[in-house]
C-alpha positions in Angstrom: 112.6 87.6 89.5 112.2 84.1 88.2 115.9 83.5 88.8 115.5 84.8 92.6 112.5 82.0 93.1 114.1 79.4 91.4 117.5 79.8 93.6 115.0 80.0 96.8 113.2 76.6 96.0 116.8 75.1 95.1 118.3 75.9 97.9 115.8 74.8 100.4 116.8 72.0 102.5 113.6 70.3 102.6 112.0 67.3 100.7 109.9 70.0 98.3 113.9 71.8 98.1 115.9 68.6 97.0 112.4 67.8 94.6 112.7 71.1 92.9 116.5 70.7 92.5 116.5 67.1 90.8 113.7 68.2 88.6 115.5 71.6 87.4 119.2 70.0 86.9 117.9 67.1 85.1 116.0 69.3 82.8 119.0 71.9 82.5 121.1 68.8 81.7 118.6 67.3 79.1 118.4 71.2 77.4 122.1 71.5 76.7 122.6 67.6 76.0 120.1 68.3 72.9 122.3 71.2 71.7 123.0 70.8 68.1 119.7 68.6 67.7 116.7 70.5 68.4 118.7 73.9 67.8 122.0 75.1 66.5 122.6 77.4 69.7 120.8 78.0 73.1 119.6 81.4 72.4 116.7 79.7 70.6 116.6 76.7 72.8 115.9 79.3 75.6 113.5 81.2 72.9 111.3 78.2 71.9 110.7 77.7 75.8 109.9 80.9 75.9 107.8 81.4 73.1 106.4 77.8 72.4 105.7 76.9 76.4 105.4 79.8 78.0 108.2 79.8 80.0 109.1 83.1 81.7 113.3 82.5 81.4 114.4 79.6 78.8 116.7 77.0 80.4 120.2 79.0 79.8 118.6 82.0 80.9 117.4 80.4 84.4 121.1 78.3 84.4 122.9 81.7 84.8 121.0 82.8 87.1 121.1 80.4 89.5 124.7 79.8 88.7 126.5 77.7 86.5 129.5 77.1 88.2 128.1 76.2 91.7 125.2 74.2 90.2 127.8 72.4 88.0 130.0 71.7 91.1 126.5 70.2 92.8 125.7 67.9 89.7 129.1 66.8 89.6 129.3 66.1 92.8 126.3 64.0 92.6 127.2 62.1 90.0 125.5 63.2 87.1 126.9 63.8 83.0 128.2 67.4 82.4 128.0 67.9 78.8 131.5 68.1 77.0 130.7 71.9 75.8 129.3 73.2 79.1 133.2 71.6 80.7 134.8 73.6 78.2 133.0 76.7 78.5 133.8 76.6 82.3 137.0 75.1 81.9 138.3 78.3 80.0 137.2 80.7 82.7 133.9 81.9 81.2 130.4 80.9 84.1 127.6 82.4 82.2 125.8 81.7 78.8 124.8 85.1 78.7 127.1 88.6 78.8 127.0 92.1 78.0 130.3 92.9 76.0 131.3 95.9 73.7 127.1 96.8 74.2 126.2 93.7 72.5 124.2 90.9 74.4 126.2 87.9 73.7 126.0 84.1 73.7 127.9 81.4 74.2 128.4 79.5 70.9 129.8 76.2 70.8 131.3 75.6 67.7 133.4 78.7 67.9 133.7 78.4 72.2 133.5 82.2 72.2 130.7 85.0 72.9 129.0 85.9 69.8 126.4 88.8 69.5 122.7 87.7 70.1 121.0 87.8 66.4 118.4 90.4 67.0 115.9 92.0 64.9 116.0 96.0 64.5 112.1 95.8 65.5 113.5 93.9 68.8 114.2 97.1 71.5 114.7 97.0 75.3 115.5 99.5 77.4 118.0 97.5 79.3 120.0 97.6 75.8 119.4 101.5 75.6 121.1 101.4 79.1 123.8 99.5 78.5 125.4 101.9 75.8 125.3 104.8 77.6 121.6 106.2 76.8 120.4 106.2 80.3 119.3 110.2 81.0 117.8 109.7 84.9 117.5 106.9 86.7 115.0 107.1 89.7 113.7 104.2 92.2 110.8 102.9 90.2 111.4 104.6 86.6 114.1 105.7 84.2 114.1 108.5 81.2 116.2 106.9 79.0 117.2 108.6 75.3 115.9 105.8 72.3 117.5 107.5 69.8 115.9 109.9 66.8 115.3 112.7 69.3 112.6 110.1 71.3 112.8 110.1 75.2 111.1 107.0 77.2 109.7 106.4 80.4 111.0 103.1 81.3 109.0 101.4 84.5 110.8 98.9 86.7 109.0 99.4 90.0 111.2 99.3 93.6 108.6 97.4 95.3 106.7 95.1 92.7 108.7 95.0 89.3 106.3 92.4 88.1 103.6 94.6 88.4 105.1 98.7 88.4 102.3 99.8 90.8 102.2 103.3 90.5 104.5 105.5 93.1 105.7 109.0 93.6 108.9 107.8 92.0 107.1 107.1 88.7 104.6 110.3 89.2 108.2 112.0 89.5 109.5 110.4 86.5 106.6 111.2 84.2 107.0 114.9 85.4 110.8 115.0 84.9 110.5 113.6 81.4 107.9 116.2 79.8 110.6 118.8 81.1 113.6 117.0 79.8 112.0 116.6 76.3 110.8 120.2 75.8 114.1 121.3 77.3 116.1 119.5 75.3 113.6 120.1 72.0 113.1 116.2 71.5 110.2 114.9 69.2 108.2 113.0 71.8 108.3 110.6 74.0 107.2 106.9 74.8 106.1 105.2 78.2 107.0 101.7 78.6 108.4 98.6 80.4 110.8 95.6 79.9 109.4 93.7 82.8 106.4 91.1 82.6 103.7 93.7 82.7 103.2 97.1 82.2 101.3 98.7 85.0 98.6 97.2 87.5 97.4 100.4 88.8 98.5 102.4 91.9 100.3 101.6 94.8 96.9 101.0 97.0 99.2 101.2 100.0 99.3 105.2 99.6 95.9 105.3 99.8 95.0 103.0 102.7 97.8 105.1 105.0 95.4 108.1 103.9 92.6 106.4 104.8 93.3 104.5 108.2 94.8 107.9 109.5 91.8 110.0 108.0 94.2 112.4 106.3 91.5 113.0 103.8 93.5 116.3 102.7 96.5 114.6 101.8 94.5 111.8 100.0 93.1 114.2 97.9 96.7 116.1 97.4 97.6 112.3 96.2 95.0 112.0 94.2 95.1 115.9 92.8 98.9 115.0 91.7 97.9 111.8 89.4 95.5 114.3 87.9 97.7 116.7 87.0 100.5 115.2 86.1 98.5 112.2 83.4 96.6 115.5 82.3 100.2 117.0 81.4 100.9 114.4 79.7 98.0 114.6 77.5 98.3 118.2 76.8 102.2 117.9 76.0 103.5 120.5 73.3 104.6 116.6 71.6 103.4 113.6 71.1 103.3 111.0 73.9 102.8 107.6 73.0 102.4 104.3 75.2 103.7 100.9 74.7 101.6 98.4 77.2 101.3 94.3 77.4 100.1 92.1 79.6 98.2 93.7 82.8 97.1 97.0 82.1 94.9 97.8 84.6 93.2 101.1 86.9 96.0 103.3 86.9 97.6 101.7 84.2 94.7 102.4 81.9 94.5 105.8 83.1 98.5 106.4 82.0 97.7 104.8 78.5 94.6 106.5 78.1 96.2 110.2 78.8 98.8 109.8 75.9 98.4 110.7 72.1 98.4 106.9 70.5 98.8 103.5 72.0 100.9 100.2 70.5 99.5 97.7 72.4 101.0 94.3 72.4 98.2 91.5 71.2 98.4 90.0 74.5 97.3 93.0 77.2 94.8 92.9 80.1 93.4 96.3 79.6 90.5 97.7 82.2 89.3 99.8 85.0 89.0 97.8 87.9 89.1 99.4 91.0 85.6 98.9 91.8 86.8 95.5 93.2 88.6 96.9 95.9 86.1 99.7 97.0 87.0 102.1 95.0 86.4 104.3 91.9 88.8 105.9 88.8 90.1 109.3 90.4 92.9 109.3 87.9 91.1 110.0 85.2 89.7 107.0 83.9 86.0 108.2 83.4 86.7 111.1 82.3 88.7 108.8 79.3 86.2 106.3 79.3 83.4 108.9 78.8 85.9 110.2 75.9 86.5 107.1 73.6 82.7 105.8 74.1 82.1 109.2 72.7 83.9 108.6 69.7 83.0 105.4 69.3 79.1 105.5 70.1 77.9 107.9 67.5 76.1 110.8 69.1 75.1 114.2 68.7 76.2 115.4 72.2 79.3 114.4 74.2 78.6 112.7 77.4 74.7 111.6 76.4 73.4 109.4 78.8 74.0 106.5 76.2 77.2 107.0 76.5 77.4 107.6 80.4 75.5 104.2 80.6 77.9 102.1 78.5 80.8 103.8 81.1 79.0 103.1 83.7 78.7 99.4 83.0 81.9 99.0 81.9 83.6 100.7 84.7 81.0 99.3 87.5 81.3 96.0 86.3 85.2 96.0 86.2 85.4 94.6 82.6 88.5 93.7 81.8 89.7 93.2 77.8 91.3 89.9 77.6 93.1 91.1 74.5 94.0 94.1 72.8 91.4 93.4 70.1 88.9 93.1 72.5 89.9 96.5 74.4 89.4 98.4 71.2 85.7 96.9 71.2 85.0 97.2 74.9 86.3 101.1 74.8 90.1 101.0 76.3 91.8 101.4 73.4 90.5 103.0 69.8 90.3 102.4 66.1 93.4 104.6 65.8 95.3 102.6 68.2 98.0 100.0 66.9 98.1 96.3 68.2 101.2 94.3 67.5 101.7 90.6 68.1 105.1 90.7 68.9 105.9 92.1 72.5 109.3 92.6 71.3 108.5 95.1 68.9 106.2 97.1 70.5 108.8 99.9 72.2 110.1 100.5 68.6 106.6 100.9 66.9 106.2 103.0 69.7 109.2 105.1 69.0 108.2 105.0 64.6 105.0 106.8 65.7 105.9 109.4 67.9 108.3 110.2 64.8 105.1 110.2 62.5 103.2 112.3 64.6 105.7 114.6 65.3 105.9 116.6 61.9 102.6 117.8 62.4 101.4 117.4 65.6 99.1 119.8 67.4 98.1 119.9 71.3 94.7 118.2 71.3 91.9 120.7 72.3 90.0 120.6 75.9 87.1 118.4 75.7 83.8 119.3 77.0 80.8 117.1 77.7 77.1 118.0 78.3 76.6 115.0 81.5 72.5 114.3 82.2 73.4 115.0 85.8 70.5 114.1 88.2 67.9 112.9 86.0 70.6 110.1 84.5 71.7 109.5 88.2 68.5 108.4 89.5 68.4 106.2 86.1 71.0 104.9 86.7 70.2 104.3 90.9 67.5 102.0 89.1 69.6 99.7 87.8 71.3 99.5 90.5 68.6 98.6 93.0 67.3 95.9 90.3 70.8 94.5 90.4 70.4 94.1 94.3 67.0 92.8 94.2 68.1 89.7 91.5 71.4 89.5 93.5 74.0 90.1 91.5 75.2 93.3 93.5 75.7 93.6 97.7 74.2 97.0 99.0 78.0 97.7 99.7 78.6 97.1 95.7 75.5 99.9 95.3 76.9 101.9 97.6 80.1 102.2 95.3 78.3 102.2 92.5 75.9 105.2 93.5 79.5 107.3 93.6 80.4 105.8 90.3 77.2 107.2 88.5 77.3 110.6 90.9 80.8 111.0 88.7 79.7 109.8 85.6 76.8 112.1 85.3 78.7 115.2 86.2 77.6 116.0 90.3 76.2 118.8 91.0 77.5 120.7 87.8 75.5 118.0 85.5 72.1 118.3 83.7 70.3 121.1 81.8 72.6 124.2 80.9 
């Protein structure tokens, strides 16, 4: 957390340590000395950081986490200003801006010199809020099934070994099975997958696979691997819609989880694309198989899986193209036309949850898919490309190597070609 780093750097008695410390107090002094100027209260002085400079935590926010009291104790001790309003707040026993209270997020406001509810839009939902009053269904390492109200479930991510980044683990494989159970059980409409932390999934745990590797367990590798399978393809052949929320880095596994699900809301800002051809590797989650699926819709042709078709995934996917946007995903192929895009991050987990209740009055389980692949007469096409690549250098024989298993995929193995 950004709280964690910034109480590290603090705290460390070094030059770069007492640096970090004069530069943060001074500005956390400067921040609540413009109270009442710049802002009426600090929820939007911590907002306009946030939203206007990109800050990840707005100057309040990173205060209580690094704590007031102590901190204040330092500056004071060092001779600085407290400001008035920041003495009194302390002075009458309360040492955070921030609380949870009655299942309201709270501020502290100055002119009353009480906690006052944080002024929140009803597009604005967390799950942390949803957790807070009592809506928390199961809570494992790296996921939670929490209940959003309306008869909508979600899948909340908060990895146990990268929150920053919810690499996909057996916890979260877990989760996503435990959830489609819980909502038929309980006869809920649907249910959304999403996050509250900075991003919503950069693929798999790549650890899993490497302890596979290195010990030659290729049976258990391909157990791993036969799992993600069939637990994204449960999710897209749910008896109820399924619906996923992403933002910022959505990328290998990640794409795969979004691209198994009914409709995605995908905030304006996401990182959307298969990329595990970077590290050696190809989809086995089912990102060609999806790939291959939207190009179809998108690339008008009379047979699913042409080699036109195979080609575009086959450069998009070999290439690692990543959509810098969510606008540009829906051109590239991640997303489609029917997908939503919202420009507010904050509101995507309740567009989410509108459009699983949409889709729920008449949904239908979407039918199996089937695609006539050009099996070895695109391969060797594609094999082509591939060696001209080499030959102009813009691929290593090891990048053809992966890419010969790419196309071998792509165009169906041995099962591809003439029928």
């Amino acid at each position: 957390r950004v709280g964690d780093r910034v109480s590290a750097l603090i705290n460390s008695d070094d030059p770069a340590g007492k640096f970090i410390w004069e530069v943060t107090s001074k500005a956390l002094l400067y921040s609540s000395e413009r109270l009442g100027e710049i802002a009426d209260d600090i929820v939007n002085i911590d907002r306009a950081m946030r939203w206007g400079f990109g800050w990840e935590m707005g100057p309040f926010e990173i205060w209580d986490s690094i704590g007031v009291s102590s901190t204040v104790a330092t500056m004071q001790a060092e001779n600085k200003v407290i400001p008035k309003w920041v003495s009194n707040m302390l002075d009458k026993g309360n040492n955070k801006f921030y609380k949870h209270l009655d299942g309201f997020n709270c501020y502290w406001d100055v002119n009353k010199e009480d906690y006052l509810p944080i002024p929140a839009s009803p597009k604005e939902l967390r799950f942390v809020n949803f957790k807070f009053n009592g809506s928390l269904i199961q809570d494992h390492w790296s996921a939670s099934i929490v209940d959003l109200g309306d008869g909508v479930a979600g899948v909340d991510l908060h990895s146990v070994l990268k929150a920053d980044l919810n690499p996909i683990d057996g916890s979260i494989l877990q989760t996503f099975h435990s959830a489609l159970e819980w909502v038929k059980e309980n006869s809920y409409v649907g249910l959304v997958i999403s996050s509250d932390g900075p991003n919503f999934c950069a693929g798999a745990n790549l650890t899993l696979i490497l302890n596979s590797a290195y010990r030659k367990d290729w049976d258990e590798l391909n157990r791993t691997v036969k799992i993600m399978q069939d637990i994204l393809q449960s999710i897209r052949y749910a008896p109820f819609p399924v619906v996923a929320a992403p933002f910022g880095f959505v990328f290998g596994g990640g794409f795969e989880i979004i691209s198994a699900c009914d409709r995605i809301v995908a905030a304006g800002e996401s990182y959307i694309g298969l990329v595990e051809v970077g590290v050696g590797l190809i989809p086995g989650a089912g990102g060609n198989l999806r790939m291959i699926s939207n190009l179809s819709r998108k690339i008008k042709s009379a047979m699913p899986g042409a080699f036109p078709i195979i080609q575009k995934a086959f450069e998009t996917i070999g290439f690692a193209k990543v959509a810098t946007s969510a606008k540009e995903a829906q051109a590239i192929g991640y997303l489609q036309k029917e997908d939503h895009i919202v420009v507010n991050r904050d509101h995507i987990l309740s567009e989410a949850k509108n459009e699983v209740i949409s889709m729920s009055d008449s949904y239908e389980v979407p039918e199996v898919e089937s695609f006539k692949l050009p099996g070895k007469s695109g391969r060797l096409v594609l094999e082509g490309t591939l060696k001209g690549f080499v030959k102009s250098g813009k691929i290593s024989e090891h990048d053809t190597l992966i890419g010969r298993k790419l196309g071998y995929v792509l165009t169906g193995g041995k099962k591809g070609g003439p029928f």
